[in-house]
Backbone bond lengths (Angstrom), bond angles and torsions (degrees), N, CA, C in turn:
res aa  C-N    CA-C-N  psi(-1)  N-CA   C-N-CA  omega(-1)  CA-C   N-CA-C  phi
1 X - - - 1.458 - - 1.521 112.15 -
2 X 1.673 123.81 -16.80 1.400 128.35 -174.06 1.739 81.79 -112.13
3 X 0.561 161.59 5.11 1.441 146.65 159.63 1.455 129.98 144.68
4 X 1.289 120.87 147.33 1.343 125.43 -174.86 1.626 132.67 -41.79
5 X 1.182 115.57 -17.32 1.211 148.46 -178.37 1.323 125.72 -123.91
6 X 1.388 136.22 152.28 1.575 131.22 -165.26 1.744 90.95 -84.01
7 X 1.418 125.34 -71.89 1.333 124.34 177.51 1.668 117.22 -43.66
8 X 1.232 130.42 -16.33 1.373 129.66 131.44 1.179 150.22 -13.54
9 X 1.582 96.55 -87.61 1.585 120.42 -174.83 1.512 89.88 -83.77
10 X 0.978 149.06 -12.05 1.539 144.67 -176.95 1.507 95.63 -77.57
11 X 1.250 122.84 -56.54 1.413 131.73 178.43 1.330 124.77 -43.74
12 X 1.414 95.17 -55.86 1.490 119.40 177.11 1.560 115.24 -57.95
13 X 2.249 115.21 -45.86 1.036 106.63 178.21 1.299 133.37 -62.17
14 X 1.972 109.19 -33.57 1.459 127.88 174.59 1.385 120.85 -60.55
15 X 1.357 125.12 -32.65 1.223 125.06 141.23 1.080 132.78 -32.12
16 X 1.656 125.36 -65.16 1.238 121.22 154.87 1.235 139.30 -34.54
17 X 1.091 98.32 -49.10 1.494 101.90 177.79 1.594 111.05 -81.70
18 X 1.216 122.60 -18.46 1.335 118.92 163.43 1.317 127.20 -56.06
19 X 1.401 114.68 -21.24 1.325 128.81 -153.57 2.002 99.14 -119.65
20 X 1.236 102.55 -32.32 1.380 103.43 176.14 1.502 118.58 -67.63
21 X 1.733 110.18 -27.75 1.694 130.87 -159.10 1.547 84.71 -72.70
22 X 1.800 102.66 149.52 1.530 136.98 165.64 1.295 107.48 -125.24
23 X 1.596 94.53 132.03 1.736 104.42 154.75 1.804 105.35 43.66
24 X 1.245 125.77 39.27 1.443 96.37 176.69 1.999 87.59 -145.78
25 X 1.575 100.42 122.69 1.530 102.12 179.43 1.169 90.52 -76.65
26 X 1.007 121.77 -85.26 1.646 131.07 -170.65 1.738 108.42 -10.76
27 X 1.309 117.63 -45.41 1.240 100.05 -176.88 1.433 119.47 -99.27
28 X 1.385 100.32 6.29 1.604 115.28 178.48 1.738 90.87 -74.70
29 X 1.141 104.62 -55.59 1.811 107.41 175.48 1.351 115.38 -50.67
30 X 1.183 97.35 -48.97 2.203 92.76 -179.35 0.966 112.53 -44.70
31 X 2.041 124.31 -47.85 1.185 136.32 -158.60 2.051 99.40 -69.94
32 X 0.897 78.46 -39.33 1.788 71.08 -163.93 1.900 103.10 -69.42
33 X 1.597 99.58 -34.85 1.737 79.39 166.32 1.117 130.96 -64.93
34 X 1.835 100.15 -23.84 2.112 88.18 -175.39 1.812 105.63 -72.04
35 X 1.442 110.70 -14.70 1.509 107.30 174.31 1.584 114.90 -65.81
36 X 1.404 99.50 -24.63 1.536 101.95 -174.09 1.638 111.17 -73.59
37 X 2.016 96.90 -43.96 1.450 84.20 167.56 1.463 140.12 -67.79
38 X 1.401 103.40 -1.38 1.393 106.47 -145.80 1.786 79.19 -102.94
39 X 1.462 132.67 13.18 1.059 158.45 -175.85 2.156 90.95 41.07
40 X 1.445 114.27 94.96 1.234 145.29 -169.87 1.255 127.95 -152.81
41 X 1.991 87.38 38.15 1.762 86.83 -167.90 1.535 118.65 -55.12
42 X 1.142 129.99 -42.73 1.275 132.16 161.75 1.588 131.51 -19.29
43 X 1.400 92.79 -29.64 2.033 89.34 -166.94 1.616 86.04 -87.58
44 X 0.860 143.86 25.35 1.937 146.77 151.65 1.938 94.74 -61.74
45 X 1.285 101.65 -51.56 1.346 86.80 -164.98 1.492 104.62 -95.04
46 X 1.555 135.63 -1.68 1.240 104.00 174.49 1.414 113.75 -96.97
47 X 1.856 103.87 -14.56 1.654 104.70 -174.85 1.718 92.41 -83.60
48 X 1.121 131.96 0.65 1.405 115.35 -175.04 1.884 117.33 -45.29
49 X 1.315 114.19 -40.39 1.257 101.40 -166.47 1.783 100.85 -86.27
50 X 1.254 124.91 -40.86 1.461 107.03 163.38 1.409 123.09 -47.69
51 X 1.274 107.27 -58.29 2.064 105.27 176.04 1.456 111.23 -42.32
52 X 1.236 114.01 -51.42 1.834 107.33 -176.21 1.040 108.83 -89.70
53 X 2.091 129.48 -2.54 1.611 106.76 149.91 1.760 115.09 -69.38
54 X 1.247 108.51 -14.46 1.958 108.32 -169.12 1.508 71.33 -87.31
55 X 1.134 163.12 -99.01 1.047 165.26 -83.69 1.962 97.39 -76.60
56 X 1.278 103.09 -66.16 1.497 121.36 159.95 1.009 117.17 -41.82
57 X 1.192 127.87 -51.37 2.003 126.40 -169.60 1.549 104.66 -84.63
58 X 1.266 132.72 -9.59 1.584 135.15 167.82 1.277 104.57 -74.84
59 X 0.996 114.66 117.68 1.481 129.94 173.05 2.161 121.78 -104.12
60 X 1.487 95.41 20.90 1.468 100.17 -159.87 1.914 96.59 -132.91
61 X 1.335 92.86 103.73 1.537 109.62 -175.49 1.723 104.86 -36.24
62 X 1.070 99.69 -60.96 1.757 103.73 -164.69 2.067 106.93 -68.42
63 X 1.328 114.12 -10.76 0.894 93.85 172.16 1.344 111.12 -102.75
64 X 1.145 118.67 -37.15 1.752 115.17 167.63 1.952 103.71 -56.29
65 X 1.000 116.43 -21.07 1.693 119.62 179.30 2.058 101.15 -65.10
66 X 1.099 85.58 -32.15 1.554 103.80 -158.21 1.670 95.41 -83.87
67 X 1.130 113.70 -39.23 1.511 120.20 -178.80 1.628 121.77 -55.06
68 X 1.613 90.93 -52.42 1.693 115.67 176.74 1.404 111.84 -57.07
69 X 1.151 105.39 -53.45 1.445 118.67 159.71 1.752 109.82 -26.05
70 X 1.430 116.33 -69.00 1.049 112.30 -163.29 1.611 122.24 -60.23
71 X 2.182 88.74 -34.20 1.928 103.10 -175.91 1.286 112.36 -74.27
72 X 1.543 109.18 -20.40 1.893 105.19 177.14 1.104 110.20 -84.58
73 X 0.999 125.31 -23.20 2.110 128.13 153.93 1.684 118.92 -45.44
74 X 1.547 106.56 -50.00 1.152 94.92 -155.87 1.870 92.38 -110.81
75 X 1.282 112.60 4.81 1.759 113.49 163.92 1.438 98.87 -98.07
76 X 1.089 145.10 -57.37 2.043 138.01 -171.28 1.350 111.46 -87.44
77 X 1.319 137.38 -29.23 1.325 143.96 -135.93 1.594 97.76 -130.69
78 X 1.453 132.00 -27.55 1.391 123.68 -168.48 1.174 123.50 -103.34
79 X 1.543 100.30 63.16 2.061 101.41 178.66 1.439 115.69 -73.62
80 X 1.465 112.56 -10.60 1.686 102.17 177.84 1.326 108.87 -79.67
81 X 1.198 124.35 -26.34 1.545 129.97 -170.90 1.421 100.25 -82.34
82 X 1.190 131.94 -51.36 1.255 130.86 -179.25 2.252 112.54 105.22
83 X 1.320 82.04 17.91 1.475 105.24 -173.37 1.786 98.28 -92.85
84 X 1.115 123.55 -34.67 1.573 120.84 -159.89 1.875 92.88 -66.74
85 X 1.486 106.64 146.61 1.113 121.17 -170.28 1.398 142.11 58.59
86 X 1.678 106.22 26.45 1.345 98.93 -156.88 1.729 100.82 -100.21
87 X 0.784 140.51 170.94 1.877 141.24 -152.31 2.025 76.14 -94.22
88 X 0.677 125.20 -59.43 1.213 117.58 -149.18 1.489 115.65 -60.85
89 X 1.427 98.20 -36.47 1.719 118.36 171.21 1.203 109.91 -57.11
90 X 1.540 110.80 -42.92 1.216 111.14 -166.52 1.394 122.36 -76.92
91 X 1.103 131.47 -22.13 1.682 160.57 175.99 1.255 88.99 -57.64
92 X 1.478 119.40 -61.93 1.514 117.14 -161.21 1.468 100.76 -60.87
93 X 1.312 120.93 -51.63 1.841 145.13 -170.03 1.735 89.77 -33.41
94 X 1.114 95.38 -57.90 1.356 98.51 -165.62 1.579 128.74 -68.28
95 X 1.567 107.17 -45.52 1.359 117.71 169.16 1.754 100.99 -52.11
96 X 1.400 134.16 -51.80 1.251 134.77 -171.39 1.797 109.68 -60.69
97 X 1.349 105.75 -27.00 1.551 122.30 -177.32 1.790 106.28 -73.32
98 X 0.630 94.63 -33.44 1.691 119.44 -159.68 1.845 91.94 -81.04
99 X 1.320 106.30 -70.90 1.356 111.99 171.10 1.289 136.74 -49.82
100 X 1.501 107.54 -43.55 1.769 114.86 138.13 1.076 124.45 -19.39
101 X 1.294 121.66 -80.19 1.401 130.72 -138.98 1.618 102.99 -94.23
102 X 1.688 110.61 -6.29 1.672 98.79 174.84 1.738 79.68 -100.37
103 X 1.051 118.84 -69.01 1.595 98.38 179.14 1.873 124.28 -2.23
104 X 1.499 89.06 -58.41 1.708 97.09 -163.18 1.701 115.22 -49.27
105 X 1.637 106.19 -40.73 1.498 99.06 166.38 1.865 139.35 -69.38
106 X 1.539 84.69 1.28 1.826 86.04 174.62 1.634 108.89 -111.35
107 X 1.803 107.08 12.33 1.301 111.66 -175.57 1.719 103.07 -58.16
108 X 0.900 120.84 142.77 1.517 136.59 151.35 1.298 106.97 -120.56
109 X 2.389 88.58 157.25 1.400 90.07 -171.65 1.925 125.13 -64.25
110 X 0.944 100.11 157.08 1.916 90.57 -172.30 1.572 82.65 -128.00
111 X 0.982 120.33 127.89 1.346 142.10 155.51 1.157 109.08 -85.01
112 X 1.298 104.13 116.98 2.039 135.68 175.88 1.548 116.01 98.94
113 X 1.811 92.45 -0.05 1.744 88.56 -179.47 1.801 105.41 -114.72
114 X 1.771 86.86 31.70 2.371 79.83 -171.62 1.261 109.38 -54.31
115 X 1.505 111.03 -50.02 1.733 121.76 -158.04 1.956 88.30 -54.09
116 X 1.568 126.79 -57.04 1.396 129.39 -168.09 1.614 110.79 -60.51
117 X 1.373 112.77 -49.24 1.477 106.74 173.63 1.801 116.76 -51.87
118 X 1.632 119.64 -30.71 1.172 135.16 -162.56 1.713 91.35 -68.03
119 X 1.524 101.86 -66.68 1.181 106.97 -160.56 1.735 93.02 -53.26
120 X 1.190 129.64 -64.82 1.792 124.91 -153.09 1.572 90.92 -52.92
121 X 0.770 127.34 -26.18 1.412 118.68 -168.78 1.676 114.01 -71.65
122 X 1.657 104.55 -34.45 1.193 122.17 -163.87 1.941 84.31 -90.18
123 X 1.109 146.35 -46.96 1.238 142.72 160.93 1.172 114.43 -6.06
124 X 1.919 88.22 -77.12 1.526 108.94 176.50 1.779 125.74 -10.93
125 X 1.256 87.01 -68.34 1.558 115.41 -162.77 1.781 104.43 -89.57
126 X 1.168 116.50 -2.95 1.064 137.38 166.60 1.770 111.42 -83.33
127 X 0.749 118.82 -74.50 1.284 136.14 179.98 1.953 103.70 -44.79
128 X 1.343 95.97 -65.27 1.731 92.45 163.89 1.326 144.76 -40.92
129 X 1.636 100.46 -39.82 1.494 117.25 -165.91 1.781 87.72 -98.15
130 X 1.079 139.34 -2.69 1.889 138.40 -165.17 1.467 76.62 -105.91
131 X 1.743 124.47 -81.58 1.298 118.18 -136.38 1.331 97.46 -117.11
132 X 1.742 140.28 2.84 1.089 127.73 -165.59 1.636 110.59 -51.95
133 X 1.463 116.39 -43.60 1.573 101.72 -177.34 1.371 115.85 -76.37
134 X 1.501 131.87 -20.06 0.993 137.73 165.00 1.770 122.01 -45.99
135 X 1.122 97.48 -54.66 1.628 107.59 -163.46 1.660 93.02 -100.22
136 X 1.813 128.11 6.83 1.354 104.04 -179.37 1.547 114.05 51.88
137 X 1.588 108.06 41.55 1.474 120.53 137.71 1.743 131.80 -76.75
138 X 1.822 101.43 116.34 1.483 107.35 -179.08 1.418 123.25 -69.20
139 X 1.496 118.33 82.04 1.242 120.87 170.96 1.291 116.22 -36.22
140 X 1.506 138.30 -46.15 1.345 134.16 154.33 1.012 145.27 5.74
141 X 1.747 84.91 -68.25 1.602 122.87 -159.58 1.684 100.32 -69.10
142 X 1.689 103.48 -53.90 1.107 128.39 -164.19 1.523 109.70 -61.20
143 X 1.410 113.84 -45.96 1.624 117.20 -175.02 1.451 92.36 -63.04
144 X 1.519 139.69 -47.91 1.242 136.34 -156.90 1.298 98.12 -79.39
145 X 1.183 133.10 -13.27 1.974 124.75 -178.19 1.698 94.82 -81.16
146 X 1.280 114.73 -36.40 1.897 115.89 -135.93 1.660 69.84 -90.17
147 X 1.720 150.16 -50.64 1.241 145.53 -170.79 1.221 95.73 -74.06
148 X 1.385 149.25 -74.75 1.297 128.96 173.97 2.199 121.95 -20.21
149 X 1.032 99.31 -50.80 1.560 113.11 177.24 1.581 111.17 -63.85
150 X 1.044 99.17 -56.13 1.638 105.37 178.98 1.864 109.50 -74.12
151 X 1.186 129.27 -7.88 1.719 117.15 169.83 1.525 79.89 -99.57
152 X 1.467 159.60 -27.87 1.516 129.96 -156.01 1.450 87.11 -106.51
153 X 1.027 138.02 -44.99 1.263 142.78 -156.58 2.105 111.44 -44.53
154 X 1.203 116.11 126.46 1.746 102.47 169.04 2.000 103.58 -118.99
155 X 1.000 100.58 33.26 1.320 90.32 166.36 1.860 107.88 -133.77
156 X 1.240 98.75 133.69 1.272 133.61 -146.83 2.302 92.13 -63.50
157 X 1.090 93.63 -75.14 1.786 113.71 179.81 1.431 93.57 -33.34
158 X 1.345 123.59 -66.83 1.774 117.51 -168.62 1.568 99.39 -74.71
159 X 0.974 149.16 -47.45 1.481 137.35 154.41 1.478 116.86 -19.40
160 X 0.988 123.27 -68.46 1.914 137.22 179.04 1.322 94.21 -36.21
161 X 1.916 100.39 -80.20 1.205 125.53 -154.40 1.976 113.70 -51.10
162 X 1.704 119.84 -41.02 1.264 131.90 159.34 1.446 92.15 -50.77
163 X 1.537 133.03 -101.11 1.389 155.49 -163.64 1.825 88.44 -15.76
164 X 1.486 127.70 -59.01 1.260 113.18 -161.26 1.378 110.31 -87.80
165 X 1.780 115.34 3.68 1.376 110.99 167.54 1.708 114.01 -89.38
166 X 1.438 107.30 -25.54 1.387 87.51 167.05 1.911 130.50 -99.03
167 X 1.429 87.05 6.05 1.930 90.46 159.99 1.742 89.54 -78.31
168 X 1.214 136.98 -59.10 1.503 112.65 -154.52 1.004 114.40 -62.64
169 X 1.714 139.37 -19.49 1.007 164.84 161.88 1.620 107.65 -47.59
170 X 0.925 107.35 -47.65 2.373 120.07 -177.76 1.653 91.18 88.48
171 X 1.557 118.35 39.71 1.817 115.76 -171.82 1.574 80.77 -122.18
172 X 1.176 115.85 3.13 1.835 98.46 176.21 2.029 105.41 -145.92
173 X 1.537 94.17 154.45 1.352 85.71 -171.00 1.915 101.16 -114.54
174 X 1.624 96.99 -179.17 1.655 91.19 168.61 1.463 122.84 -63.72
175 X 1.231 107.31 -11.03 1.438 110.82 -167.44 1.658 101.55 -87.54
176 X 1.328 107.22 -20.98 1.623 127.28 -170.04 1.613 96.70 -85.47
177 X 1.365 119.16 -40.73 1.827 111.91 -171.36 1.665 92.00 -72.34
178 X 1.518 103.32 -58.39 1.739 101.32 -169.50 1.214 121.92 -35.39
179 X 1.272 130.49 -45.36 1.108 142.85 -175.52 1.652 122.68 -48.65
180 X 1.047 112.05 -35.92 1.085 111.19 -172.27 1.447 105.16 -111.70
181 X 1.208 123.59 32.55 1.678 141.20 163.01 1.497 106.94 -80.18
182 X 1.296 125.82 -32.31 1.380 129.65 -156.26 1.979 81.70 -89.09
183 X 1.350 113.40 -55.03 1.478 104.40 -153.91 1.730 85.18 -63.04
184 X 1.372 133.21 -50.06 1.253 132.27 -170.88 1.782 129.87 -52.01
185 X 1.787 95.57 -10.28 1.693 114.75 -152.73 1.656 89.17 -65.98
186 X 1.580 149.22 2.26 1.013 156.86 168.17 1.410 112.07 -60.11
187 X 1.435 100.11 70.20 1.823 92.25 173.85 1.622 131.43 -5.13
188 X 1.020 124.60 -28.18 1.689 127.71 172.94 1.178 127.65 -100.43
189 X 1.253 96.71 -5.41 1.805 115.86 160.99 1.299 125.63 -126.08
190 X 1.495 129.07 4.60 1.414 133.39 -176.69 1.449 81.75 -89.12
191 X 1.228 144.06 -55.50 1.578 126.01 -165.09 1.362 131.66 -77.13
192 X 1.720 97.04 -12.52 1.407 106.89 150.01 1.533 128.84 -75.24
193 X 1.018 113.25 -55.51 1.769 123.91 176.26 1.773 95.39 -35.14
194 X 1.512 119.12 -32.98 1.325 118.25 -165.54 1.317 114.04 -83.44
195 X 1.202 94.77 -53.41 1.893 111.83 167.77 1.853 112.94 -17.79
196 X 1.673 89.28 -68.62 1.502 113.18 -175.01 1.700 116.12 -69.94
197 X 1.466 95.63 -34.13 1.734 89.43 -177.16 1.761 100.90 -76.77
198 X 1.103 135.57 -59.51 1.509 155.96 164.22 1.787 96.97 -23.12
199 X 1.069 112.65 -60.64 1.307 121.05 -170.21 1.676 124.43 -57.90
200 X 1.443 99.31 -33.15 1.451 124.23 178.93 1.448 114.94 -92.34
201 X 1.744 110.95 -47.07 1.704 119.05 -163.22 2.098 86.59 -128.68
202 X 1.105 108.52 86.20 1.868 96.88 178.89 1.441 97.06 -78.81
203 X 1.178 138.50 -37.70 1.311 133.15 168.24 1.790 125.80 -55.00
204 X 1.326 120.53 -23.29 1.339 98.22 156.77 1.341 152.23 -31.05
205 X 1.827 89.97 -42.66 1.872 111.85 -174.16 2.160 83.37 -76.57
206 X 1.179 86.51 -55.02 1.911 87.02 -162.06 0.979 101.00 -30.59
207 X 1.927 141.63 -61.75 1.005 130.98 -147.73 1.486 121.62 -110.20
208 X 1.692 100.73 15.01 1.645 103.60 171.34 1.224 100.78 -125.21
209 X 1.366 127.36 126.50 1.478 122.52 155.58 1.667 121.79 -72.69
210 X 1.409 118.88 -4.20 1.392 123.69 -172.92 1.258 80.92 -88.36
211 X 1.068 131.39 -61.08 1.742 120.63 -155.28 1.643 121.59 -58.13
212 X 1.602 108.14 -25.67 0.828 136.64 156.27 2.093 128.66 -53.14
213 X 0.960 76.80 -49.33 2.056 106.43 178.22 1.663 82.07 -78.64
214 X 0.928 143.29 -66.24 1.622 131.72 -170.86 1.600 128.16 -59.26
215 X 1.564 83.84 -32.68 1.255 85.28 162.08 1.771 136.04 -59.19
216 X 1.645 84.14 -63.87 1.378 103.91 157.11 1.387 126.85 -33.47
217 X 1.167 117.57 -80.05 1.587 125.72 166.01 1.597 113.61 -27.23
218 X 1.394 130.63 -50.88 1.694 153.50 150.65 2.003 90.10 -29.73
219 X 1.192 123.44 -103.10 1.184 117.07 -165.64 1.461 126.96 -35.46
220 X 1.670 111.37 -51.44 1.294 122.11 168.54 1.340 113.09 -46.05
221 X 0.993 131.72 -20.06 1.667 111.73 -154.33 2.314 88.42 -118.99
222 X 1.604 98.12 21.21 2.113 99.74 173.27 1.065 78.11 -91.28
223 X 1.191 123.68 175.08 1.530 158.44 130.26 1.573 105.46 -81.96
224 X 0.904 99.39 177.78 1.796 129.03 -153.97 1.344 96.45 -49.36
225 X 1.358 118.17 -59.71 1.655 143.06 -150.25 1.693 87.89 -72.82
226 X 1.874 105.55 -53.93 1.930 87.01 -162.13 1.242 92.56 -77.50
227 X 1.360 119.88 -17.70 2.226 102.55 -170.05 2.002 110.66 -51.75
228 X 1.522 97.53 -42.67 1.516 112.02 -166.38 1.541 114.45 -74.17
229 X 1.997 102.57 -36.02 1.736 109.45 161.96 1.826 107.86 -48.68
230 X 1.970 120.24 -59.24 1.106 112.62 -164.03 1.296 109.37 -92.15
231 X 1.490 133.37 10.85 0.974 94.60 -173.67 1.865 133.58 -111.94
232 X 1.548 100.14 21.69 1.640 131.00 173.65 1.794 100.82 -56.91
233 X 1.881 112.76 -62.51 1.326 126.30 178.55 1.430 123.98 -52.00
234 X 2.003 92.32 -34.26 1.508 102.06 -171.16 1.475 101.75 -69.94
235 X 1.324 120.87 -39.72 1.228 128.59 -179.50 1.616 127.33 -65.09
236 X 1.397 100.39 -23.55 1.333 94.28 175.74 1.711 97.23 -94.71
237 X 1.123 118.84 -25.81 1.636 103.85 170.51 1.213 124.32 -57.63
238 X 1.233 105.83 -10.98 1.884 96.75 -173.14 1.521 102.70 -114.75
239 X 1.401 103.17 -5.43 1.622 104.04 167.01 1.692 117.97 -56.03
240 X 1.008 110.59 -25.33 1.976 102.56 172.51 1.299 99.31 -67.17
241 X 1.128 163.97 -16.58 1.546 157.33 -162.60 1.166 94.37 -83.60
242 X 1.569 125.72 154.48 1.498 128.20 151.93 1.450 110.18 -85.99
243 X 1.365 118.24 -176.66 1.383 128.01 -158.00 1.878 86.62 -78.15
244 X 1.107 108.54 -31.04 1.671 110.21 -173.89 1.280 115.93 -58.48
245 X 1.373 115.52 -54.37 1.191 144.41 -135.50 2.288 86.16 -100.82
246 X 1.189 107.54 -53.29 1.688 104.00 160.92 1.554 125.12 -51.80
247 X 1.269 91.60 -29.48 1.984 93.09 174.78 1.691 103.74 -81.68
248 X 1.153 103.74 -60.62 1.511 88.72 159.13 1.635 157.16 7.72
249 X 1.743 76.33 -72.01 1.639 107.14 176.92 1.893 105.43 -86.12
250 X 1.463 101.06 -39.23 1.447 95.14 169.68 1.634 120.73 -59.08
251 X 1.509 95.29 -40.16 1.647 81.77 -179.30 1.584 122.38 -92.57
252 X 1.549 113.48 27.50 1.682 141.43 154.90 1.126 112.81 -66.03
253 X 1.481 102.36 -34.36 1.648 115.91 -153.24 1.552 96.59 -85.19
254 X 1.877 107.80 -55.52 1.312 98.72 -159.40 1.744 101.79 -101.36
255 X 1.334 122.87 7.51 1.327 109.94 -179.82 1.401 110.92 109.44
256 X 1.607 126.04 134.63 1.625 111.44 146.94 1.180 134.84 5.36
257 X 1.304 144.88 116.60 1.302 148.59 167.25 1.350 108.71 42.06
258 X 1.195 124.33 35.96 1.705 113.16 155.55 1.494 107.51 -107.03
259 X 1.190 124.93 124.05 1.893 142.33 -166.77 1.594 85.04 -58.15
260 X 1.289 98.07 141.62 1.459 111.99 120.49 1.373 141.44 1.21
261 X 1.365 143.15 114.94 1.323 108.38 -176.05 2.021 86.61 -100.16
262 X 1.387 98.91 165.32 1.451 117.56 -149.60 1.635 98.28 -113.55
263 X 1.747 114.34 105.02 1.169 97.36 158.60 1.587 143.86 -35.70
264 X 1.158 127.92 133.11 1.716 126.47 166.21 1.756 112.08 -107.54
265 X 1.540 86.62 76.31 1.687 113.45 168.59 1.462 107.36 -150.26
266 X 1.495 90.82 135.70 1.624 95.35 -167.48 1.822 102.42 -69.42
267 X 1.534 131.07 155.24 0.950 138.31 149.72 1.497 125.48 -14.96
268 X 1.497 109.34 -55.88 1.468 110.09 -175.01 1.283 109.26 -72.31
269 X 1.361 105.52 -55.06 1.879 106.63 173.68 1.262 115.55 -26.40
270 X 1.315 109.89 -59.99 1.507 124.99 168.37 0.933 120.96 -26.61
271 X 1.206 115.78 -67.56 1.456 122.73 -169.62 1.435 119.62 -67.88
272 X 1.568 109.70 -37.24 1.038 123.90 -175.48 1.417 104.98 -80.02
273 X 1.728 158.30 -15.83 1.080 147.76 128.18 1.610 112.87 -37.77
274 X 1.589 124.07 -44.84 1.498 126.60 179.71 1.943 114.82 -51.81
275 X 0.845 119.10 -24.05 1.227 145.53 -164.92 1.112 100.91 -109.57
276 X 1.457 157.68 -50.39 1.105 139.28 -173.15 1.769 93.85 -93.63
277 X 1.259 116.60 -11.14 1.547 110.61 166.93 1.537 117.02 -58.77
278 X 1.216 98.17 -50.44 1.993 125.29 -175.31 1.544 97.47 -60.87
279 X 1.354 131.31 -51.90 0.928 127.88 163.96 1.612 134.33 -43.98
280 X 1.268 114.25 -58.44 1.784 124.45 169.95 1.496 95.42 -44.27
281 X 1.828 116.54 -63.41 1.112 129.24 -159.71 2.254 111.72 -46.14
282 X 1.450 101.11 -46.73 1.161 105.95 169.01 1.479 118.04 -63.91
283 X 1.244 122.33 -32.69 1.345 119.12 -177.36 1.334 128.00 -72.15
284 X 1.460 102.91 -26.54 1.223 123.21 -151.77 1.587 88.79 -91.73
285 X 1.592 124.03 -54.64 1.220 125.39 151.01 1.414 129.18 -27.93
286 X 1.323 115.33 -39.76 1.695 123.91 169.66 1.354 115.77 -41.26
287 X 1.688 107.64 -61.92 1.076 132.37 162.47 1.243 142.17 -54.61
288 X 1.316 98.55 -8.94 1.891 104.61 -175.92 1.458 115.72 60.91
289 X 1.406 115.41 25.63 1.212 109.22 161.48 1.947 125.50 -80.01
290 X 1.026 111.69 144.91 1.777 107.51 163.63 1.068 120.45 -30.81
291 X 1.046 131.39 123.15 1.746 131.26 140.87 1.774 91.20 116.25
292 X 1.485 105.70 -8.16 1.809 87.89 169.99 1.330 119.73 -73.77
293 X 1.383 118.68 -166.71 1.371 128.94 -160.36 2.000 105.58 -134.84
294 X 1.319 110.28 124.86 1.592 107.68 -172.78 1.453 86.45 -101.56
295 X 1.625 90.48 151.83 1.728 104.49 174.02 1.479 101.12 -59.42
């Protein structure tokens, strides 16, 4: 019924469905990869003006974040397909880039979408630093949106997460992360600000021990009540480190050759709190509460 031929009716169906889709970048992007698989490099240029009308009518950062995602995959990243570099891909790359980054200043916080806002953000700056000279991306432009966002901005996670895109960038300094520790020193947002900066730039902490020492100094000075408020966020911020890379930082903390100090909890206990952790963590996820964990 789509056509006489399999490479046909394939054509014919993606069309359709190109033309049926609302408001959704993200799936404006899916569509053009299954063309890619369906090896259709061509329909880049005829769906171009529908893809960058869905591109336009999405009004939802993380899903146009999610989209870009897909076009900087299949424009820098897709030599098996035979799609990477093609002008047409790239047109789209950009309209989705473009749409991002005015998006990014009306982002508000969204509770249950941190890990998704993190990543578009990390796109962002992805997409710039891969193809910015390619596609005649304004690095400029971009440092001046992510500092605009970060002085209006009151949510802590997109603060970090910007802040550690323009240290990876060399558009922000230590004096530029520190700074915004004091507005963050709010136990319920110092482990967010971390989440997002850690998440975006993990090498910041690696290569400053002051930032590190501030931190420190920041926790020491909660009492009981804020240590236990921050320290779920704190924990998932330092979860990007490997077990190596945490000893490391511990032995930043305490100096040259002074150990570790050594829990006194047996192994099993251990484990057996780890496990009923994993557990809450799934449930809590069930529920759509904060701080759970999605498969």
């Amino acid at each position: 019924m789509y056509g006489a031929t399999l490479s046909d009716a394939s054509r014919a169906r993606l069309a359709e469905l190109a033309h049926g889709m609302e408001r959704s970048a993200s799936g404006a992007a899916g569509l053009l990869l299954e063309s890619c698989l369906m090896g259709h490099l061509d329909l880049a240029r005829e769906f171009h003006a529908r893809l960058v009308e869905l591109l336009r009518e999405d009004g939802d950062f993380v899903s146009v974040g999610a989209a870009l995602a897909t076009l900087l995959y299949i424009y820098r990243y897709d030599d098996v397909l035979g799609s990477a570099g093609l002008a047409g891909v790239g047109d789209i790359l950009v309209e989705a880039y473009d749409r991002a980054l005015w998006l990014l200043e009306g982002c508000g916080a969204a509770q249950g979408q941190e890990r998704e806002v993190i990543q578009a953000v990390r796109t962002l700056r992805d997409t710039l630093e891969r193809c910015g000279s390619a596609l005649g991306l304004d690095r400029g432009e971009f440092v001046t949106v992510l500092r605009r966002t970060i002085a209006a901005s009151r949510w802590a996670t997109l603060r970090g997460a910007l802040t550690g895109a323009l240290w990876s960038l060399s558009a922000a300094t230590l004096e530029d992360v520190g700074a915004d520790l004091p507005r963050t020193s709010d136990p319920q947002q110092l482990g967010d600000f971390l989440v997002g900066l850690f998440h975006v730039a993990r090498e910041v902490l690696q290569r400053n021990p002051e930032l590190l020492a501030e931190i420190d100094r920041l926790v020491q000075e909660m009492d009981h009540e804020d240590f236990l408020v921050a320290l779920p966020p704190l924990r998932l911020a330092f979860s990007v480190y490997t077990p190596r890379e945490k000893d490391h930082l511990v032995g930043t903390l305490l100096g040259d050759g002074v150990p570790a100090p050594e829990l006194a909890v047996p192994a099993s206990l251990a484990a057996g709190h780890l496990a009923w952790e994993a557990r809450l963590l799934d449930e809590m996820a069930r529920h759509g509460i904060r701080g759970g964990r999605r498969a």
